[in-house]
C-alpha positions in Angstrom: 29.6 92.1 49.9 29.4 91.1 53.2 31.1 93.8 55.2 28.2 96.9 53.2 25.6 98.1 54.7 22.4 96.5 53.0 20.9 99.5 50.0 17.7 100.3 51.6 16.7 101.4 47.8 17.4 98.4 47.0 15.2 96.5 49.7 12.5 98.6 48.6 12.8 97.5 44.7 12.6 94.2 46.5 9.9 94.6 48.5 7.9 96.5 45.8 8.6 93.6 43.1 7.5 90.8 45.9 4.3 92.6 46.4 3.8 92.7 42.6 4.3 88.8 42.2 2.7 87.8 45.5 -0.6 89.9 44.0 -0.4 87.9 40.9 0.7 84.7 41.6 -0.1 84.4 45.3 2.5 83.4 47.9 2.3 79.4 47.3 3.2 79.9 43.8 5.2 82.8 44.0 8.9 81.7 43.4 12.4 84.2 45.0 13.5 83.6 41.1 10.2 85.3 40.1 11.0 88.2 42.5 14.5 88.6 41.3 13.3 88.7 37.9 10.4 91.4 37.9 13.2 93.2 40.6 15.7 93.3 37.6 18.2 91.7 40.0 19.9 88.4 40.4 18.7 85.6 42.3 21.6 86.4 44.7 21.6 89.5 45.5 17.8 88.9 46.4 19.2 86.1 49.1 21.5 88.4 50.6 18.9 90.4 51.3 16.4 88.5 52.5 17.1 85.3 53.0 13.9 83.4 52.2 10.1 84.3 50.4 8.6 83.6 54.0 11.1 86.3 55.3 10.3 88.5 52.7 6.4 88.2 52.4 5.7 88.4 56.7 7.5 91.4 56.2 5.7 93.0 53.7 2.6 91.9 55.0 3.0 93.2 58.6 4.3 96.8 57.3 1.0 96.7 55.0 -1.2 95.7 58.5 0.5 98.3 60.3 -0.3 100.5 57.7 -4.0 99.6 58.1 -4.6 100.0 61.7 -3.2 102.8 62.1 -5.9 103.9 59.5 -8.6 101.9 61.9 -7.3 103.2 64.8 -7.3 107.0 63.5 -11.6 106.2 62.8 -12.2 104.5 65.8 -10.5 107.7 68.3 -12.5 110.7 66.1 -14.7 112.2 68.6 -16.8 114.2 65.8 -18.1 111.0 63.9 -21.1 108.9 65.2 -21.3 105.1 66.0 -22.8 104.6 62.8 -20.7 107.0 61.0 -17.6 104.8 62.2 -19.3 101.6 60.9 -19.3 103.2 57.3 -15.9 104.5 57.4 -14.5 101.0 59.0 -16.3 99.0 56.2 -15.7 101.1 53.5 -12.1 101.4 54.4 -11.2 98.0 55.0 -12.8 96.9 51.7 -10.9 99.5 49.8 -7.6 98.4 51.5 -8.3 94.6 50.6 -9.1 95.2 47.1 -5.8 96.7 47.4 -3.8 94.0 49.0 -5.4 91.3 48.0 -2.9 88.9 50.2 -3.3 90.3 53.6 -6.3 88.1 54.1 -4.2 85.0 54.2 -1.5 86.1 55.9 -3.9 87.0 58.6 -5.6 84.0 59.1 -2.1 82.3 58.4 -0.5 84.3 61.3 -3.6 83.4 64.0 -3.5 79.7 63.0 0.2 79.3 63.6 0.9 82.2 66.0 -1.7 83.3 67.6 0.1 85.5 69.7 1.8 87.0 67.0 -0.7 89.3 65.0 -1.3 90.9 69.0 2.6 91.2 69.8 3.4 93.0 66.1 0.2 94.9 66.2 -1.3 97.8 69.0 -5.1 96.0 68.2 -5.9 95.9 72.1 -4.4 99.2 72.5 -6.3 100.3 69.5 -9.7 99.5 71.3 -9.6 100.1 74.6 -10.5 103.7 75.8 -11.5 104.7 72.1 -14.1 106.7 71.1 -16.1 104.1 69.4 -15.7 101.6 72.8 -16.7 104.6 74.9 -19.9 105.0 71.8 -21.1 101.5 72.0 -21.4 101.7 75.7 -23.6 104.4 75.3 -25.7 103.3 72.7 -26.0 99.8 75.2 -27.4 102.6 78.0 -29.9 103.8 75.9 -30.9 100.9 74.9 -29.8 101.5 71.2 -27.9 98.4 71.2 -29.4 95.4 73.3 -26.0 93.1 73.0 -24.0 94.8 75.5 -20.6 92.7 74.9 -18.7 94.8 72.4 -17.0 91.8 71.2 -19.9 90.7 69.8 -20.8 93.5 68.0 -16.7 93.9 66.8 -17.2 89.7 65.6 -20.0 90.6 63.6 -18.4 93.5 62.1 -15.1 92.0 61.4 -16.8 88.5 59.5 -19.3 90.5 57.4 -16.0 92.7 56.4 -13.5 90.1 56.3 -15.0 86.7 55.9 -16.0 87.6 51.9 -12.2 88.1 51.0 -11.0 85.1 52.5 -13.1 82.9 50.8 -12.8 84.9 47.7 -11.6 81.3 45.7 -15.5 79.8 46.8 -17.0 82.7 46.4 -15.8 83.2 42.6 -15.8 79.8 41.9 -19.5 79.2 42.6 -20.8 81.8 40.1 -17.7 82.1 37.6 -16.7 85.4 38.9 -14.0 87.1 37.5 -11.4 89.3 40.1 -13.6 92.5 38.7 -16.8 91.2 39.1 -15.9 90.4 42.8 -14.3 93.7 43.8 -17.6 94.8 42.3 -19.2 92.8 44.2 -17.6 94.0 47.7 -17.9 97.6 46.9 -21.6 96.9 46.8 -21.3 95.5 50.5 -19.6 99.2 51.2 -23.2 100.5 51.9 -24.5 96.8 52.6 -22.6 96.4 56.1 -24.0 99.2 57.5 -27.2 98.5 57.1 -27.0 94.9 58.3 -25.1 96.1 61.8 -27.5 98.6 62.4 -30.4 96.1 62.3 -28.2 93.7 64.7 -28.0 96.7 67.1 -31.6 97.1 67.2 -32.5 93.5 67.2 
């Protein structure tokens, strides 16, 4: 086996089946044997081609990320959409995504806490932000006096925790009212039209 190529069909089988058991199980209890199984392959074969679940789950998470800003970075560079326009489409988008992969929370904050460096080096966030539309908005907004807090990076922090923050502390956040998963998806879907409202009164405060 060792001198052929890899099957990419068969890496994608892989990868499709990890996603499927990191959903549902989440990584911590997620075993490669579980993988193998809900792959229809055997444990072996798995290990040849990736060698360990770590491996296998940065992977898929950082192709799903990728995946995702180039979504964000498509809203933040249209010229035809307002400010506020963009602060729909991010929230709206982003929620959609998460309810999607429910796992890339965790591997985000996983990545910054152990490599901070890393998310930046694997991803174009900076390049993503600077000279895009929505930067080039926000300092106009600031010059009329539409936005009083002049320091994007506030407004972006604010953004990014009313967004994010709910999905990473999904296990609280279900646990204190005896949520079930579709009660909270229901829950952030409400926040779709919630967000905006909340950063526009930010802006103007």
């Amino acid at each position: 086996m060792s001198n052929q190529k890899p099957d990419t069909s068969t890496e994608e089988k892989i990868k499709e089946a990890a996603k499927t058991v990191f959903y549902k199980k989440g990584f911590a209890a997620t075993r490669t044997r579980d993988i193998a199984e809900e792959a229809g392959l055997n444990l072996a074969l798995l290990n040849y081609y990736f060698r360990s679940k770590a491996k296998l789950f940065e992977l898929i998470m950082t192709e799903t990320l990728t995946i995702f800003v180039k979504s964000m970075r498509t809203i933040l560079n249209e010229e035809n959409t307002t400010l506020e326009e963009k602060i729909e489409l991010l929230s709206s988008n982003y929620i959609d995504f998460i309810i999607k992969e429910p796992e890339l929370p965790t591997f985000i904050v996983t990545e910054i806490r152990h490599n901070p460096g890393g998310i930046l080096k694997k991803l174009p966030v900076k390049e993503t932000l600077i000279d895009s539309a929505f930067l080039k908005q926000h300092q106009q907004a600031v010059k009329e006096g539409r936005i009083t807090e002049p320091n994007p990076l506030h407004f972006l922090m604010n953004l990014m925790g009313l967004v994010a923050f709910p999905f990473i502390a999904k296990p609280i956040i279900m646990g204190t009212r005896n949520l079930q998963i579709e009660q909270f998806n229901a829950l952030m879907i409400q926040r779709k039209k919630l967000i905006p409202v909340w950063i526009k009164a930010m802006m103007e405060s």
